[in-house]
MOPAC internal coordinates of N, CA, C and O (Angstrom, degrees):
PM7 1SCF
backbone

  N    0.0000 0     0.00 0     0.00 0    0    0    0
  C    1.4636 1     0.00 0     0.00 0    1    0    0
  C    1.5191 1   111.02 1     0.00 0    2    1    0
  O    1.2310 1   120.50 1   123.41 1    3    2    1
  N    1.3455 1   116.66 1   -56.59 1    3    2    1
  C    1.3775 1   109.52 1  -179.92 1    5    3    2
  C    1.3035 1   126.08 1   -69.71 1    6    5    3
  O    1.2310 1   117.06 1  -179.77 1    7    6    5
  N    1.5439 1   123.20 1     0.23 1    7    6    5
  C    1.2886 1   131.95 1   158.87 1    9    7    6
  C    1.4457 1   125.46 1   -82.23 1   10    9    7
  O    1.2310 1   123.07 1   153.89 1   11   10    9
  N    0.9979 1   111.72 1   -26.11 1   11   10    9
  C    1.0945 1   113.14 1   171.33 1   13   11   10
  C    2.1695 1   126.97 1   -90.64 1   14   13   11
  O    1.2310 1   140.09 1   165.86 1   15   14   13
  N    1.5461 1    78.64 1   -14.14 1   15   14   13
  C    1.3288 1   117.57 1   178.94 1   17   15   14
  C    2.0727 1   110.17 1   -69.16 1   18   17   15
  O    1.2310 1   131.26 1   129.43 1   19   18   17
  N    1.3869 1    95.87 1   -50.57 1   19   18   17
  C    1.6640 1   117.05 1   151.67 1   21   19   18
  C    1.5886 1   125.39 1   -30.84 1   22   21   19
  O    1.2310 1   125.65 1   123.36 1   23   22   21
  N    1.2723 1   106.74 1   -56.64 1   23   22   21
  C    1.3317 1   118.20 1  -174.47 1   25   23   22
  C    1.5061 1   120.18 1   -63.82 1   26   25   23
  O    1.2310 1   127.75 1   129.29 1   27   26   25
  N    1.3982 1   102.68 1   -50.71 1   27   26   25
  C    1.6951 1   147.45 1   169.28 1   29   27   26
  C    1.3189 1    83.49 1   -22.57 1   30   29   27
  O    1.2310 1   130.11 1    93.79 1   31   30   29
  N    2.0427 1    98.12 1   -86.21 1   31   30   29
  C    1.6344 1   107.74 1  -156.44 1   33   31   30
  C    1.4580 1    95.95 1   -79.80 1   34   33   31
  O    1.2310 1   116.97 1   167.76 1   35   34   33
  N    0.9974 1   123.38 1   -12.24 1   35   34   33
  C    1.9114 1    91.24 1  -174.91 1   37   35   34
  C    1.5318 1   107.97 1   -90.29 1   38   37   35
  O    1.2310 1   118.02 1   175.09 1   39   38   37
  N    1.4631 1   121.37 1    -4.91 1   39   38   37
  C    1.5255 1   117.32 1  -173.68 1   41   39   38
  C    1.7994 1    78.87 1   -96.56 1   42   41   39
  O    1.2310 1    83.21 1   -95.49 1   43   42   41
  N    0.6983 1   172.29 1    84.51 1   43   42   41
  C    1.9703 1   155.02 1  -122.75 1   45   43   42
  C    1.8104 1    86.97 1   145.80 1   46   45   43
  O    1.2310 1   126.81 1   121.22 1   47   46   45
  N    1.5393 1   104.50 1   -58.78 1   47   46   45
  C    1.7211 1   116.28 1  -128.76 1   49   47   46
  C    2.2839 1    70.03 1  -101.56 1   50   49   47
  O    1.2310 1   121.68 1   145.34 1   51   50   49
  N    1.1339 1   114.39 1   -34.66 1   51   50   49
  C    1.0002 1    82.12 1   171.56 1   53   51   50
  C    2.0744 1   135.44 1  -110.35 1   54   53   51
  O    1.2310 1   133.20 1  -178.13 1   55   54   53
  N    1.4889 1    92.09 1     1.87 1   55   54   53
  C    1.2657 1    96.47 1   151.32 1   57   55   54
  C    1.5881 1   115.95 1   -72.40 1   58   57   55
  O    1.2310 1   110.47 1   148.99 1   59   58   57
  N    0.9658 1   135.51 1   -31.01 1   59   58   57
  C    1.3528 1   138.36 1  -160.24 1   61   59   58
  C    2.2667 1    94.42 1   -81.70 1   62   61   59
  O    1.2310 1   133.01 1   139.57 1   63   62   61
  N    1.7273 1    92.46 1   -40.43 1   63   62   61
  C    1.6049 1    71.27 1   177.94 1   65   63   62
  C    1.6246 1   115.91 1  -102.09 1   66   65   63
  O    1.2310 1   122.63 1  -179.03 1   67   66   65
  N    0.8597 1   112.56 1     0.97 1   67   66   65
  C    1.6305 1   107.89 1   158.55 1   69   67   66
  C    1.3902 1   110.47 1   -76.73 1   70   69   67
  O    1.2310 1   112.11 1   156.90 1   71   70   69
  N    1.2840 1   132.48 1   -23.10 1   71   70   69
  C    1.4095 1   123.13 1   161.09 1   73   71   70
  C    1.3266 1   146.90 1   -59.88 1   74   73   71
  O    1.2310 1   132.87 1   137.11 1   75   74   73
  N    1.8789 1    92.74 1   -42.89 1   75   74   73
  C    1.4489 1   115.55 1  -172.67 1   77   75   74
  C    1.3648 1   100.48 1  -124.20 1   78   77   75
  O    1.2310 1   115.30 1   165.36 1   79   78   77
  N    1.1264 1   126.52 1   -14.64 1   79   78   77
  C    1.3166 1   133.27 1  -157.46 1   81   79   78
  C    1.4249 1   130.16 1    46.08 1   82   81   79
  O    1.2310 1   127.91 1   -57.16 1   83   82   81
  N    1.7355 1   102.37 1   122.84 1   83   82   81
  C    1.0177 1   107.45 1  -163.71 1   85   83   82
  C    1.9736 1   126.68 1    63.45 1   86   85   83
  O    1.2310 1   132.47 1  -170.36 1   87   86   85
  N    1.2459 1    93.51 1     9.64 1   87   86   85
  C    1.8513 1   102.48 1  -168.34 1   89   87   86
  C    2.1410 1    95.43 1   -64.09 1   90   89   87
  O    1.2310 1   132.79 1   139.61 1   91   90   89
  N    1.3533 1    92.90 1   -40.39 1   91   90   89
  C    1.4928 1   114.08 1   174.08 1   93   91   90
  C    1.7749 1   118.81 1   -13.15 1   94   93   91
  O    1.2310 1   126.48 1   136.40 1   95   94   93
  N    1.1270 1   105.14 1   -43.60 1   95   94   93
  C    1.8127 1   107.50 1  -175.77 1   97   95   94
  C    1.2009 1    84.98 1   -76.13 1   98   97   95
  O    1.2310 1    93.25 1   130.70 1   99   98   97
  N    1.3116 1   163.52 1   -49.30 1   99   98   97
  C    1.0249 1   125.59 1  -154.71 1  101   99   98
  C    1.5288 1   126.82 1   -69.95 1  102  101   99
  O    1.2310 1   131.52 1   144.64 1  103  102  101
  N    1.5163 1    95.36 1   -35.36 1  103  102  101
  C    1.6527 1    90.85 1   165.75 1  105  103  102
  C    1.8996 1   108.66 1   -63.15 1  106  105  103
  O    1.2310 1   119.98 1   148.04 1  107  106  105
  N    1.4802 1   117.65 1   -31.96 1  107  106  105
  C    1.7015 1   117.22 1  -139.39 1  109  107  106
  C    1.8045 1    78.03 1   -66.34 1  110  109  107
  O    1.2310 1   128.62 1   125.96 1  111  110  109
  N    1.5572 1   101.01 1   -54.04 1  111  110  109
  C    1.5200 1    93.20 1  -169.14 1  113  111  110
  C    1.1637 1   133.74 1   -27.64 1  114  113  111
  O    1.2310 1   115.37 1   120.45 1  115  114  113
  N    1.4239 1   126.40 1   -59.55 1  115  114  113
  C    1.6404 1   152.89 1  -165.05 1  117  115  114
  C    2.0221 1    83.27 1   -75.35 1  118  117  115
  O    1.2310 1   121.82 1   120.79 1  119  118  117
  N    1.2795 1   114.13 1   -59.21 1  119  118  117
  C    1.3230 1   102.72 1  -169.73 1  121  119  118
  C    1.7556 1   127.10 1   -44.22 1  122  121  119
  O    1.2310 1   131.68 1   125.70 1  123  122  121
  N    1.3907 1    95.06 1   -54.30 1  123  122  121
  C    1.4781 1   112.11 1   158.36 1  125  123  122
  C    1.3704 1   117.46 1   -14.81 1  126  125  123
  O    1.2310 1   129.96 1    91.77 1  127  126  125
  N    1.7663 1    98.39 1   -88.23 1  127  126  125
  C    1.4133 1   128.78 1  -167.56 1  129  127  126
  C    1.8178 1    90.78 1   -42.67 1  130  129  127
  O    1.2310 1   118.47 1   115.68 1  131  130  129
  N    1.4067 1   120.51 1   -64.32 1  131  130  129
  C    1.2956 1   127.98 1  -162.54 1  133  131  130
  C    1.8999 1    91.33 1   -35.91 1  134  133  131
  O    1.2310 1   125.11 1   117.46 1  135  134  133
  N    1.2569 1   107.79 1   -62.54 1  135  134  133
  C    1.5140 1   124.65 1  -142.34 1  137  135  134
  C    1.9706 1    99.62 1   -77.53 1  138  137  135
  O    1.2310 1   121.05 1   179.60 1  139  138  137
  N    1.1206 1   115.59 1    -0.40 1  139  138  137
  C    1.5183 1   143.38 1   139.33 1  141  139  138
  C    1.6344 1   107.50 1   115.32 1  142  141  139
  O    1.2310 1   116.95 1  -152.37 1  143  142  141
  N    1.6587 1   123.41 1    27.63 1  143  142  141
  C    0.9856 1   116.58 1  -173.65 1  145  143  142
  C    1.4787 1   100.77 1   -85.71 1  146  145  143
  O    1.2310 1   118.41 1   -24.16 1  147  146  145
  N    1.5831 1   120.63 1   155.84 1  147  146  145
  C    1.6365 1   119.15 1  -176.78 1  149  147  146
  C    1.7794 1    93.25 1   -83.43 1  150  149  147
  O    1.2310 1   141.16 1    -0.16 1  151  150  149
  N    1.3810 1    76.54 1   179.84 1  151  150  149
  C    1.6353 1   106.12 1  -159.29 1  153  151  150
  C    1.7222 1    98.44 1   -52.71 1  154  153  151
  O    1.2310 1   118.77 1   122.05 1  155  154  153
  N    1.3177 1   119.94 1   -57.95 1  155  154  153
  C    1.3234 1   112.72 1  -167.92 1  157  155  154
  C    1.5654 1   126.04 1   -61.33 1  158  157  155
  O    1.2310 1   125.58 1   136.22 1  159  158  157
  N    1.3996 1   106.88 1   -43.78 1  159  158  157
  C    1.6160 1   141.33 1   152.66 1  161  159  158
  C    1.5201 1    91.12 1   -16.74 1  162  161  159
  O    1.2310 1   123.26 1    90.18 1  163  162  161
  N    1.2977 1   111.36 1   -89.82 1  163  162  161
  C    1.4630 1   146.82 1  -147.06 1  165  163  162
  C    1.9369 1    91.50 1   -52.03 1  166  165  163
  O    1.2310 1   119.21 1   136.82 1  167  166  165
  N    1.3180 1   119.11 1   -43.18 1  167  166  165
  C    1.4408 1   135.86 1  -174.74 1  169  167  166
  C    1.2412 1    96.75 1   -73.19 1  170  169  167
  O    1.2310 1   115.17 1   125.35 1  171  170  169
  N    1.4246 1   126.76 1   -54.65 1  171  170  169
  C    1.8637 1   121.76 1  -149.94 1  173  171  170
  C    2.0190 1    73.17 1   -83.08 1  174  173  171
  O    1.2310 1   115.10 1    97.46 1  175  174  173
  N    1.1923 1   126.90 1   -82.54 1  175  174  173
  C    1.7089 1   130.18 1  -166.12 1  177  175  174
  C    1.2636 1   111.38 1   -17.45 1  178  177  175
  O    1.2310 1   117.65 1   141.46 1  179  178  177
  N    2.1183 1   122.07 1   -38.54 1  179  178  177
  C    1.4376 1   102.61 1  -178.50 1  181  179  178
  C    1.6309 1    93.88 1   -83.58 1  182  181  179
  O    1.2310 1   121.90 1   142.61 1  183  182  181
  N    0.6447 1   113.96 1   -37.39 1  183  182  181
  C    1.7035 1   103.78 1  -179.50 1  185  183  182
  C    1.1911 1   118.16 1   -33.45 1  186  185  183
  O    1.2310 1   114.49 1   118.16 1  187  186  185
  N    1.2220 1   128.04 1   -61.84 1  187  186  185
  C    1.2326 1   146.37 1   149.15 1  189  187  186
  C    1.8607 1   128.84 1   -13.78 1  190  189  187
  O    1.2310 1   132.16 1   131.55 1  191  190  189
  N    1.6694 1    94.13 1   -48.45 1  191  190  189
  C    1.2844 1   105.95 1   176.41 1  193  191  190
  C    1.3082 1   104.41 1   -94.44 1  194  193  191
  O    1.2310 1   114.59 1   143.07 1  195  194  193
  N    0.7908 1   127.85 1   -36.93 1  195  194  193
  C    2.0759 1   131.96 1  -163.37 1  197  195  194
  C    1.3232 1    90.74 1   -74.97 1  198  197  195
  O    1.2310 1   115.68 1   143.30 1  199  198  197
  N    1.5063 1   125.80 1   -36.70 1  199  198  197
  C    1.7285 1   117.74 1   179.08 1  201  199  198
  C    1.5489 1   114.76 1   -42.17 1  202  201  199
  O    1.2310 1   129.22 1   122.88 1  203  202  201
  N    1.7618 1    99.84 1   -57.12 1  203  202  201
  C    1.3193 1   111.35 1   174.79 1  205  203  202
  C    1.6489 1   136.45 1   -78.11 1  206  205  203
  O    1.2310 1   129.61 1   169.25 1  207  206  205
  N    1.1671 1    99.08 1   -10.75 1  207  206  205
  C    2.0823 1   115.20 1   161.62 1  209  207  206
  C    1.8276 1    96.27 1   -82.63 1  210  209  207
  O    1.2310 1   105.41 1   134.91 1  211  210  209
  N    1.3476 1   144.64 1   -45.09 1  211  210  209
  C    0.8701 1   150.33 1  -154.66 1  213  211  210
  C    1.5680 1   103.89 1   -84.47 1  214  213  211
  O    1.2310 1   125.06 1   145.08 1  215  214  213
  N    1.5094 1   107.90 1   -34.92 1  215  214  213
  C    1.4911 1    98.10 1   176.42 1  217  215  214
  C    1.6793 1   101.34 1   -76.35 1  218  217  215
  O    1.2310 1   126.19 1   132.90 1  219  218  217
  N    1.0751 1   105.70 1   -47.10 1  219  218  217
  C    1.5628 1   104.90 1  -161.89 1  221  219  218
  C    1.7098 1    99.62 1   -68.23 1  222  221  219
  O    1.2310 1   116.77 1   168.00 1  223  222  221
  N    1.4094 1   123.75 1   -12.00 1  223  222  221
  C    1.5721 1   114.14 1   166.38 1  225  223  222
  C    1.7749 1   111.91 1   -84.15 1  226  225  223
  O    1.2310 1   119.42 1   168.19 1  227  226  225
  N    1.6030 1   118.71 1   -11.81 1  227  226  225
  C    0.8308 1   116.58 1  -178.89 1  229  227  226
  C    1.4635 1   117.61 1   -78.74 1  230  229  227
  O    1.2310 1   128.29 1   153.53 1  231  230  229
  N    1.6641 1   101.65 1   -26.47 1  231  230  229
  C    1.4200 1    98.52 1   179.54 1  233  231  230
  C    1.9587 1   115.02 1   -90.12 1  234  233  231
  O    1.2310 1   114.30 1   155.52 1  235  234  233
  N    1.3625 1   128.41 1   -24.48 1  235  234  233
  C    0.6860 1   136.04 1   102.92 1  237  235  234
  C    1.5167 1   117.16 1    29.06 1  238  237  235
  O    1.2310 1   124.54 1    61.42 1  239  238  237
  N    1.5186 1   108.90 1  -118.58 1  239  238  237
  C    1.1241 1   108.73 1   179.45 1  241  239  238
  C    1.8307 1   137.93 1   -59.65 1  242  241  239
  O    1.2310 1   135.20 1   171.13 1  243  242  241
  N    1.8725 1    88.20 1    -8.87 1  243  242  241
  C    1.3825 1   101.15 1  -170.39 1  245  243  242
  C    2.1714 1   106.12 1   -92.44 1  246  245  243
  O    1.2310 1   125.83 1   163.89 1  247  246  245
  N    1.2466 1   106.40 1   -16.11 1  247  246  245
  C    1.2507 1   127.93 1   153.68 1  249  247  246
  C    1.7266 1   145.64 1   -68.82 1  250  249  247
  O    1.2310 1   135.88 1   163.93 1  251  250  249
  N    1.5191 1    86.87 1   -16.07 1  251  250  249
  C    1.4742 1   102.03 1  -170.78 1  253  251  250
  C    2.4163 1    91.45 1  -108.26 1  254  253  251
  O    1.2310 1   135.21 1   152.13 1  255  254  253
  N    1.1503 1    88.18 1   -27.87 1  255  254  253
  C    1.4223 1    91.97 1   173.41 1  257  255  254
  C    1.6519 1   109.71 1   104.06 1  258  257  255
  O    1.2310 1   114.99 1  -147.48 1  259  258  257
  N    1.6426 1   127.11 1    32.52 1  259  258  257
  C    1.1048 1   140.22 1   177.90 1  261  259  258
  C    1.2388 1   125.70 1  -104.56 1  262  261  259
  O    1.2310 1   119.04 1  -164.47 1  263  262  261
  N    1.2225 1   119.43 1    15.53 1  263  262  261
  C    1.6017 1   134.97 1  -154.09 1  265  263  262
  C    1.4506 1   106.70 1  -126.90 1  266  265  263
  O    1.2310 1   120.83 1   -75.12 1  267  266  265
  N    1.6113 1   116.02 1   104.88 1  267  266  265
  C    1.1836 1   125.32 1  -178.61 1  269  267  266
  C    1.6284 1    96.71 1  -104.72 1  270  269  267
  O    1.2310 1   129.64 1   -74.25 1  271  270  269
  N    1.4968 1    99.02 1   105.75 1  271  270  269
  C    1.6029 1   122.22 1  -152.94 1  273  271  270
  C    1.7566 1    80.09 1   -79.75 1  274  273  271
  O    1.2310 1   108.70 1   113.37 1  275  274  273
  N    1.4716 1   138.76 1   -66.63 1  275  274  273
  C    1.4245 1   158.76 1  -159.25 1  277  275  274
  C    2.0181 1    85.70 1   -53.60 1  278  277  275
  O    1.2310 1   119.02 1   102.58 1  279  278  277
  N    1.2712 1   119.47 1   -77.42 1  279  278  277
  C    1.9982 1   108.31 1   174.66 1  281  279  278
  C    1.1227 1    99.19 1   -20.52 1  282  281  279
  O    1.2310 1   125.99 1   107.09 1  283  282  281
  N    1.7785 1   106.08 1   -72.91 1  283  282  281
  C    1.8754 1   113.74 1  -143.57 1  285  283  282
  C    1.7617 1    98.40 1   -62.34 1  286  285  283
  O    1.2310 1   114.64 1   136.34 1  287  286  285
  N    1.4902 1   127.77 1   -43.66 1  287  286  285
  C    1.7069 1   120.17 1  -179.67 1  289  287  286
  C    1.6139 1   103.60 1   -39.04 1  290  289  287
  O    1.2310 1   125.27 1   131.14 1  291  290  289
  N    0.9612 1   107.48 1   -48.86 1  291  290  289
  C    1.8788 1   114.07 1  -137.69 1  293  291  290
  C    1.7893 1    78.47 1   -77.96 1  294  293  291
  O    1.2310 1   108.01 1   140.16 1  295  294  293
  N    1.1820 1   140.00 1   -39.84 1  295  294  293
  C    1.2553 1   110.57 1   179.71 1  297  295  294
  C    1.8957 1   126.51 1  -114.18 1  298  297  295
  O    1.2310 1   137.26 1  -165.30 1  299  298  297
  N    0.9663 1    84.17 1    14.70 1  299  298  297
  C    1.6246 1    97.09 1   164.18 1  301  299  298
  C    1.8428 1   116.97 1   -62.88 1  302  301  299
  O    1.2310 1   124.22 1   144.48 1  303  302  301
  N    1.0378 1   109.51 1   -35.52 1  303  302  301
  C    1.2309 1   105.48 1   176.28 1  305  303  302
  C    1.6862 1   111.12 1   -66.10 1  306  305  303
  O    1.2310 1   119.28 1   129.03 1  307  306  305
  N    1.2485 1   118.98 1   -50.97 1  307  306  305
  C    1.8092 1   131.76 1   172.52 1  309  307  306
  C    1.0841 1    89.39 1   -65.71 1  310  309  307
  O    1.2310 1   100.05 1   115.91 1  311  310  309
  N    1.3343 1   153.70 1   -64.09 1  311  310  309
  C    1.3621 1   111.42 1  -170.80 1  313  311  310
  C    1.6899 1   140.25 1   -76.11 1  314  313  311
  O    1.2310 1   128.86 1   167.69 1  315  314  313
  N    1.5465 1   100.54 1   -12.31 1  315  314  313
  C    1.3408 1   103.85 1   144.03 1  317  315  314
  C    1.3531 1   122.87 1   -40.67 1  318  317  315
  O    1.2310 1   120.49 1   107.63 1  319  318  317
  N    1.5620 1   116.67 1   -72.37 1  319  318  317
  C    1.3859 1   122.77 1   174.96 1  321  319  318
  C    1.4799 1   118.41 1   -26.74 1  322  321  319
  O    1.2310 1   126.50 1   110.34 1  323  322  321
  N    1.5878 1   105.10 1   -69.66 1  323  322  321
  C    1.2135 1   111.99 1   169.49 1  325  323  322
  C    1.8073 1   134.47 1   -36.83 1  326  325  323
  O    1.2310 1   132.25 1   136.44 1  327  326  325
  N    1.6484 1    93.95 1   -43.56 1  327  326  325
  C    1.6260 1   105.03 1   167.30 1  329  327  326
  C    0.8532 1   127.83 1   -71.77 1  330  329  327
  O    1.2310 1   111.24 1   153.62 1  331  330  329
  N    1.6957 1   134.10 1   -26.38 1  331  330  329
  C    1.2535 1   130.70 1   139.35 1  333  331  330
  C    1.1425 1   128.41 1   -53.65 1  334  333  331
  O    1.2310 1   110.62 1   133.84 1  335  334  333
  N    1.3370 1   135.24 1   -46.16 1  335  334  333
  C    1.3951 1   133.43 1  -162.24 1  337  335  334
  C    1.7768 1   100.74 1   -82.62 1  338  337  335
  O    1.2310 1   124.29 1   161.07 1  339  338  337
  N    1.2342 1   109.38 1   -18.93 1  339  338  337
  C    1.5265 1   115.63 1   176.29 1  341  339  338
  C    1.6533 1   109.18 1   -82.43 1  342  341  339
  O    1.2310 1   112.85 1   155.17 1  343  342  341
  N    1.1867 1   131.11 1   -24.83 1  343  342  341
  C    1.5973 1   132.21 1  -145.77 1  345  343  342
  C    1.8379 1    83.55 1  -107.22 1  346  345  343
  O    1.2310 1   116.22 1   149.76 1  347  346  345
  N    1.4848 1   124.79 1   -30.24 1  347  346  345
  C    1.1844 1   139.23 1  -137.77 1  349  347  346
  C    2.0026 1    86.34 1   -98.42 1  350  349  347
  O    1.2310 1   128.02 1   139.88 1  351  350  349
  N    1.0254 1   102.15 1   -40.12 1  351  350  349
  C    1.5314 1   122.90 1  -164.96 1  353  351  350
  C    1.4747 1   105.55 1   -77.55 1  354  353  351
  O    1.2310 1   128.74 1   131.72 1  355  354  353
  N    1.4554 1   100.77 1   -48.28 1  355  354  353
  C    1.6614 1   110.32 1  -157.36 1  357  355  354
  C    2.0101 1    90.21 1   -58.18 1  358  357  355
  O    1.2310 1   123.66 1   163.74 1  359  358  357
  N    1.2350 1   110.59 1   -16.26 1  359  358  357
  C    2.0121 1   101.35 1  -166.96 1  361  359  358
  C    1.4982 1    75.47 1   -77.58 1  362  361  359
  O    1.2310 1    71.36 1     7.64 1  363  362  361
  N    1.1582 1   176.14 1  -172.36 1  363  362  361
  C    1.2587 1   149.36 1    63.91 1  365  363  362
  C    1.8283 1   103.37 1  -174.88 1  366  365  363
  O    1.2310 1   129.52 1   158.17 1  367  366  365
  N    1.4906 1    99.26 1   -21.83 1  367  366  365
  C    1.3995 1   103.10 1  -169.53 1  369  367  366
  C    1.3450 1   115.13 1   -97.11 1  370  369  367
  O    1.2310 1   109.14 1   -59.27 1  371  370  369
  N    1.7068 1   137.95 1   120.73 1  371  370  369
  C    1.2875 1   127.70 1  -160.12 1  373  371  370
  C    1.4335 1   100.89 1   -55.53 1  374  373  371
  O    1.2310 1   110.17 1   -27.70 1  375  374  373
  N    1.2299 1   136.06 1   152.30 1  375  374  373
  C    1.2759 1   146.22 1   155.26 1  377  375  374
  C    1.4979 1   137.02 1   -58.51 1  378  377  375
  O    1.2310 1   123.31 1  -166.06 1  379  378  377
  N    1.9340 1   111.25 1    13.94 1  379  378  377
  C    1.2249 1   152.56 1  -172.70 1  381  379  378
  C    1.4531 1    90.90 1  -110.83 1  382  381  379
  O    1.2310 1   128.09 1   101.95 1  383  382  381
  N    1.0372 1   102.04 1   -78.05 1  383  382  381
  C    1.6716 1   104.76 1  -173.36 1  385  383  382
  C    1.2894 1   116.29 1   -74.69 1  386  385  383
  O    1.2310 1   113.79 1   173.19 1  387  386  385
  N    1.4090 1   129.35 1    -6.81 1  387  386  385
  C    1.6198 1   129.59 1   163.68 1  389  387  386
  C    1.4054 1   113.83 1   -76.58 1  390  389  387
  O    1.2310 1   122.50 1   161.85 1  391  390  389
  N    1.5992 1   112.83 1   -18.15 1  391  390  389
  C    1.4202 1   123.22 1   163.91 1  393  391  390
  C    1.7363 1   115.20 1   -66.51 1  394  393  391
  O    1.2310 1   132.71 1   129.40 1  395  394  393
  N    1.6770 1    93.06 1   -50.60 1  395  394  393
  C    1.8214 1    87.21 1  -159.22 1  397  395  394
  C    1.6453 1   101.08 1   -80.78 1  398  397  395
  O    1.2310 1   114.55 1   177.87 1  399  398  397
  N    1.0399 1   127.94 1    -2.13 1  399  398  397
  C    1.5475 1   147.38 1  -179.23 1  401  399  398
  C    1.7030 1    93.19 1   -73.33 1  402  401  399
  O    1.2310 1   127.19 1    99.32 1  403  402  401
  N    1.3664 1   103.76 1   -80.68 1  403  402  401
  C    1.4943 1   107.48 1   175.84 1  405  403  402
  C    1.8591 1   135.60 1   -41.82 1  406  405  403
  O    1.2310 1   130.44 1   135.53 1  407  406  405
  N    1.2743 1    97.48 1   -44.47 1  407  406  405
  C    1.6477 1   131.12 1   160.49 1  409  407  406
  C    2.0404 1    90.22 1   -54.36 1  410  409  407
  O    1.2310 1   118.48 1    99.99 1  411  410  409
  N    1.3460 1   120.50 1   -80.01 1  411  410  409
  C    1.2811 1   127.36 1  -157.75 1  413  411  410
  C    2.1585 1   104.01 1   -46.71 1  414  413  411
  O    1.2310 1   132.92 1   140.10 1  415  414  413
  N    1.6965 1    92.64 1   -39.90 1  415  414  413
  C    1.6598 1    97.31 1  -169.08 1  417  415  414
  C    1.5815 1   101.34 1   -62.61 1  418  417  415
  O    1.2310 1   132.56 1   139.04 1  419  418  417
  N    1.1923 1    93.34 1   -40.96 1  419  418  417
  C    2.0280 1    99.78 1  -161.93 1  421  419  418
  C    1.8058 1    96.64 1   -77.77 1  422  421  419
  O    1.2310 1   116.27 1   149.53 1  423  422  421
  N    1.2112 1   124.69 1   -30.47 1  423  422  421
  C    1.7783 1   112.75 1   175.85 1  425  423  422
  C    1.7040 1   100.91 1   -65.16 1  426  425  423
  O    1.2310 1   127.65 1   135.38 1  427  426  425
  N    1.4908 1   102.89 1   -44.62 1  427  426  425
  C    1.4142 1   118.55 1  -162.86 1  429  427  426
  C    1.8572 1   106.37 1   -49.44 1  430  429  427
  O    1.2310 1   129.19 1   128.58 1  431  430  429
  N    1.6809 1    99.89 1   -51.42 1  431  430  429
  C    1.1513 1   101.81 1   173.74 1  433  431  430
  C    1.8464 1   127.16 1   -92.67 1  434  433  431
  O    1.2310 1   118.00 1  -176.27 1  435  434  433
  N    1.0137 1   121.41 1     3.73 1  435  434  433
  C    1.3390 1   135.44 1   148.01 1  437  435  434
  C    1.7733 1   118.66 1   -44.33 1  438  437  435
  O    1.2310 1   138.36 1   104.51 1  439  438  437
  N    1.7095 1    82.01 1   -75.49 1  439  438  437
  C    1.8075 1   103.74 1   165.05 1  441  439  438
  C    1.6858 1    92.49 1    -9.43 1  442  441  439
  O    1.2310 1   136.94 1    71.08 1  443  442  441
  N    1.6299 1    84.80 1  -108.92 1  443  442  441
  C    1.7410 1   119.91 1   179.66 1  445  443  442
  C    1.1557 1   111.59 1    -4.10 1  446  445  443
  O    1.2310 1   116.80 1   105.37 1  447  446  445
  N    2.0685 1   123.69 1   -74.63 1  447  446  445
  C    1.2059 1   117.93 1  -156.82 1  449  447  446
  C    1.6983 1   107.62 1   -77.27 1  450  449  447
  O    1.2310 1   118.01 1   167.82 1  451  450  449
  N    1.8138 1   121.39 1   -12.18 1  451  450  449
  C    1.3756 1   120.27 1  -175.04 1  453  451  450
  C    1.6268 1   100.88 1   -82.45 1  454  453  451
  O    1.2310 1   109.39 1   143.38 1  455  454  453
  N    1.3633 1   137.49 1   -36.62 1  455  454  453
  C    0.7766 1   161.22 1   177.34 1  457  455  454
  C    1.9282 1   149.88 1   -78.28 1  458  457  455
  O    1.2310 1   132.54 1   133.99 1  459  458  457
  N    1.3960 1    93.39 1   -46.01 1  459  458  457
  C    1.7036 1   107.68 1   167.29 1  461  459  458
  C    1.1852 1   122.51 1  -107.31 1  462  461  459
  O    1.2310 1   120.10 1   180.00 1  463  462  461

């Protein structure tokens, strides 16, 4: 079951980020955890995968003629920052509260897109 269960969410994790981009961790996360990796695991692994759905949506989108290359420069550098200071953190953060953090982003952004 859970192999086949794999396929499910990871063809899921990357329809979801060729759509929205990057929307993908939200399923990879929960998938993870299901498939018995712990909480932190489960965080650094979609990272890992969304890098590689994200490139291949980048080219993708950079082929179809949707790619405002001049936006994406100007903040690539902050999100470096951000990916370090996040990857650096995640060793440090109980794995209780890396849940309700994660739980808080995905209501947070639910809210927003049902709503604003």
């Amino acid at each position: 079951m859970k192999k086949h269960f794999k396929y499910i969410l990871g063809t899921l994790c990357g329809f979801l980020n060729g759509l929205f981009g990057s929307g993908g961790g939200v399923v990879a996360v929960p998938m993870l955890r299901y498939l018995g990796l712990e909480p932190r695991k489960s965080h650094a692994t979609s990272v890992a995968v969304i890098f590689f759905l994200s490139l291949l949506s980048v080219a993708v989108y950079a082929l179809k003629g949707n790619l405002d290359y001049k936006a994406a420069i100007s903040y690539i550098p902050w999100g470096i920052l951000g990916a370090v200071t996040g990857a650096l953190l995640l060793k440090k953060v109980p794995n209780s509260l890396l849940r309700r953090i994660f739980g808080a982003v995905v209501f947070i952004s639910a809210v927003r897109i049902l709503f604003l």
